[in-house]
N, C-alpha and C positions, 0 to 999 in steps of 0.2 A: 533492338527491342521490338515485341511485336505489339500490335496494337491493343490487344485484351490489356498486357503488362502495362501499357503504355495511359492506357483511360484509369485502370484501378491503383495504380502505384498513390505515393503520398499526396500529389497535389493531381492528380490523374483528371478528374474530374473537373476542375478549374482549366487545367489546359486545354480541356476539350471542350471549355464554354459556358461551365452551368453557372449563372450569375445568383445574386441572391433572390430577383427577383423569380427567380423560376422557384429557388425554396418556398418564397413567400406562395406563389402557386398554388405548390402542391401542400402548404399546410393549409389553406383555404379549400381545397377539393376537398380533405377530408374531411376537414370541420361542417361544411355546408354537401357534400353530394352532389354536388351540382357546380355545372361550369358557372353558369351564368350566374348564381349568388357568387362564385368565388372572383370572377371579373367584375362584381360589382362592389365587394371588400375591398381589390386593387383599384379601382377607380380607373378599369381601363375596360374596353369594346369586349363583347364575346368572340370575335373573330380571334383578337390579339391574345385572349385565352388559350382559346385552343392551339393557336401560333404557338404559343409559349409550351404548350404540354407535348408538342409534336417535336419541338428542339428538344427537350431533357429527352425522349424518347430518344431519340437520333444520339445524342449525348451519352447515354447509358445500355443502350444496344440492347433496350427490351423495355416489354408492355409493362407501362407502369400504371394505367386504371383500363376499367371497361366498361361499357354501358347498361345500366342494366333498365326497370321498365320505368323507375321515376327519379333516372339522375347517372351517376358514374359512382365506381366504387372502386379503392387503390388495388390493384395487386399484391399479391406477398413480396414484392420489388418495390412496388410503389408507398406501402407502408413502412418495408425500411426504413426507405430513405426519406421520408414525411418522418420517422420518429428521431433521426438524425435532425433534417433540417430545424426541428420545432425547438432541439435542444439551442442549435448554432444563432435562432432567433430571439430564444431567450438569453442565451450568454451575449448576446449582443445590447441585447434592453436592458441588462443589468451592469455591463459594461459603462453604458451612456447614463447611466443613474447615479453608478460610483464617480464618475468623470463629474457628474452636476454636483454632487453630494461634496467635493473635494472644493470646486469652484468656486460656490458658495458661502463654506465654512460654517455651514450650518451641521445638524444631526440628523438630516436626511429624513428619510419617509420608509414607513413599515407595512405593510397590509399583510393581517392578520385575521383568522375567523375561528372561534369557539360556538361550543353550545353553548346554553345558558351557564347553568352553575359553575364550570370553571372562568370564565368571562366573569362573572361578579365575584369569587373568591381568589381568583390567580391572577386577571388581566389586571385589572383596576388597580392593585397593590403596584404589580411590577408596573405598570404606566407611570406610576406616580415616582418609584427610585426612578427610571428611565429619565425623567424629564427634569430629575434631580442634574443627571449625568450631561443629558444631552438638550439644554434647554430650545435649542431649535427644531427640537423632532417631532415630526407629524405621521401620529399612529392612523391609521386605518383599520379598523376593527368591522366583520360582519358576524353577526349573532345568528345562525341558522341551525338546522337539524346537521345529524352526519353524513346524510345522503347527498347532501348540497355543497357542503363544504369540502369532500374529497375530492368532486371531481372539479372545484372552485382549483384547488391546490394544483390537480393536472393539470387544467389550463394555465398555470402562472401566475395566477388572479390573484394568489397568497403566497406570502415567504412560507409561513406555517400554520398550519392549525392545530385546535386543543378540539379532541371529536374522537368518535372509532370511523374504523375501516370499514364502508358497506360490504355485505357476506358477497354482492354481486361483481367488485372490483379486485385485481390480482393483487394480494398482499406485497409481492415482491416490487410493485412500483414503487414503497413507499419505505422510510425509516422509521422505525416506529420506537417511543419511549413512554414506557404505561409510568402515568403517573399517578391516579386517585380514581376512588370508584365512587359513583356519584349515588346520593341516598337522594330520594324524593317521598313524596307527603301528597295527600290530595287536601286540597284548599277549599272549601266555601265561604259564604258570606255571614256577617253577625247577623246573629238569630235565626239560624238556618235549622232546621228540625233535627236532624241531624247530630246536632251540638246538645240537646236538652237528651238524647241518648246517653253519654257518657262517653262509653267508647262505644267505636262500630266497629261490626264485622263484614265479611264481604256479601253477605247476605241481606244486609241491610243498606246497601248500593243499590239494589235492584228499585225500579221503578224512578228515579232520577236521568235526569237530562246530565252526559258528560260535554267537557269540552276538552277534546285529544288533539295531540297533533297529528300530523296527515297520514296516512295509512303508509302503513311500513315501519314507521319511525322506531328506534329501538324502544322506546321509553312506554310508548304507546302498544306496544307489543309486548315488553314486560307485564302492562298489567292486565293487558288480554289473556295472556298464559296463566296469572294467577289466576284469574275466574274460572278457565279452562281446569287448571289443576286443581281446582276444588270443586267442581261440579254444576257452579255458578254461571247464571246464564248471560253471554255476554252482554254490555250493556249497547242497546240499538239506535234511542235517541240522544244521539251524537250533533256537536258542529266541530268540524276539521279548522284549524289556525295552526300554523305556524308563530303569529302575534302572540307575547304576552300581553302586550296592552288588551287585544280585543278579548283575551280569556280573563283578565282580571275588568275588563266592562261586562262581559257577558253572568261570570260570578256573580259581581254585585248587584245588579240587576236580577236574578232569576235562582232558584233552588239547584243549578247547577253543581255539579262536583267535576274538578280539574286537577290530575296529577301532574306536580312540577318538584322541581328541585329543592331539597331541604331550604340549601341556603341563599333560594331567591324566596321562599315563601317566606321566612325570616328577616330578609330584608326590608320588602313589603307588609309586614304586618307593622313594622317598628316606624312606617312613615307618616307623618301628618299630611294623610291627602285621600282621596277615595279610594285609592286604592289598599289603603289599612285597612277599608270593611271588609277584607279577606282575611281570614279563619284556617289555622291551622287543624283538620278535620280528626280527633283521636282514633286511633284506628288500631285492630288487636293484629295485624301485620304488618313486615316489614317490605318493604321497597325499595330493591337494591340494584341499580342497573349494571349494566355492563361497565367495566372498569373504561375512561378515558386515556387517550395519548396523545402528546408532541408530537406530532406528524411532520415531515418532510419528505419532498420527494426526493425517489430517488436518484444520487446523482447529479442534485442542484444543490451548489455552497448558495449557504446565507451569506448577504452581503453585511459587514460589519456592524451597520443600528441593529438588523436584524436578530443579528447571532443576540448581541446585549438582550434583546428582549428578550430570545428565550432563552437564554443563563439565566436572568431574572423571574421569569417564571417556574423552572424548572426550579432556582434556588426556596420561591414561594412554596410549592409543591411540596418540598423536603421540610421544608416549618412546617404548613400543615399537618403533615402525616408525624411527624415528630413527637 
């Protein structure tokens, strides 16, 4: 057998030396560009870095990064086998999760991330069978934009999320199941001038302070394109939050106008607290975002709480639309 056969065959690689911690390596090169941040995530010397990156070299019989003016950057070699090893470190974390989960005897741990309105109409429901099922189970939930939560999901940081796919990442990393399309409203505060109109038009937005979320966002871009598509001049004094809370203080406080989700504006109007002085704004258009989905990546099993949670939400999904 000659030596090419002999490194690439099935365990090839292993016999010729490459340990885990060399995987750990090179998923650190790429995440950070730079040696010396990624010796500093291992908690070892930058010499013994570069030690390290010079063995998988030796190991795989070609340049796996290069230098470039503020750091190193993998090869078409080097990111292979970086998208190999990232998989073999998470089936390993997952591994030792189901191993503690079993140990235990508890219902394990979930992390999970939505945008808002499926998060208050889909999480919350299924949270509540879940822990019907699995009384020892500890959700992890983060509430952000989509742009935040897909590449959350790449990194491992979520079983699944309820979001879209940014236009900027390749659809094909991900599983995708559309489940509901989200309606939103713009909100102000009682007694806001606004309200003694009746209903408004988009014409009558103009000269108001909004509070959007951060440039990009789909939602926030929705209703950029309305103003666009009707001739309407964008709105310019703006403040950027990703926070509900700080858009529902900055509302009640000021003649502000804030577009959010039908059914968090609803939630919030219905509560005994400051935050009810927000105002469902009538308005002669509609506000329809991009349809959400179940996201997982691709080619990563949910481990079993997981899986429950989204059968339970997906089952939620199906009542709703129902």
């Amino acid at each position: 057998m000659d030596i090419q056969t002999d490194i690439f065959g099935d365990d090839g690689l292993l016999r010729a030396g490459l340990k885990l911690n060399h995987l750990r390596m090179l998923v650190a090169i790429e995440d950070s560009g730079q040696i010396s941040a990624a010796a500093e995530a291992l908690n070892i010397s930058q010499p013994a870095a570069s030690r390290m990156l010079s063995e998988m070299e030796t190991i795989v019989k070609t340049a796996l990064y290069e230098r470039v003016a503020r750091g190193v950057v993998l090869t078409t070699f080097g990111e292979a086998l970086a998208r190999r090893a990232r998989k073999i470190m998470l089936e390993l974390r997952e591994a030792n999760r189901e191993i503690a989960e079993l140990k235990s005897g508890k219902g394990g741990s979930v992390f999970i991330g939505a945008v808002t309105a499926p998060a208050m109409s889909l999480v919350v429901p299924a949270i509540k069978e879940i822990r019907t099922a699995l009384p020892g189970i500890e959700v992890t939930i983060q509430v952000e934009t989509s742009n935040v939560l897909a590449r959350e999901l790449l990194a491992a940081r979520h079983d699944f999320v309820i979001s879209r796919i940014p236009d900027d990442l390749n659809p094909r990393l991900f599983e995708v199941q559309e489940i509901g399309v989200e309606r939103a409203c713009l909100i102000v505060r009682s007694g806001h001038p606004l309200l003694q109109k009746g209903v408004a038009s988009l014409t009558d937005l103009t000269g108001y302070d909004w509070v959007f979320q951060p440039p990009g966002t789909l939602l926030r871009r929705t209703i950029e394109d309305l103003f666009l598509s009707r001739g309407v001049a964008v709105p310019d004094n703006v403040v950027n939050t990703s926070s509900l809370l700080l858009t529902c203080a900055i509302i009640c406080e000021t003649n502000a106008i804030a577009p959010i989700a039908v059914d968090v504006a609803n939630f919030l109007a219905t509560q005994r607290s400051r935050a009810s002085d927000v105002r469902i704004l009538p308005i002669d258009f509609e506000i329809n975002v991009r349809p959400y989905s179940l996201i997982t990546a691709r080619e990563r099993a949910l481990p079993p709480s997981a899986r429950m949670l989204y059968d339970l939400v997906l089952a939620e999904s199906r009542k709703a639309g129902a």
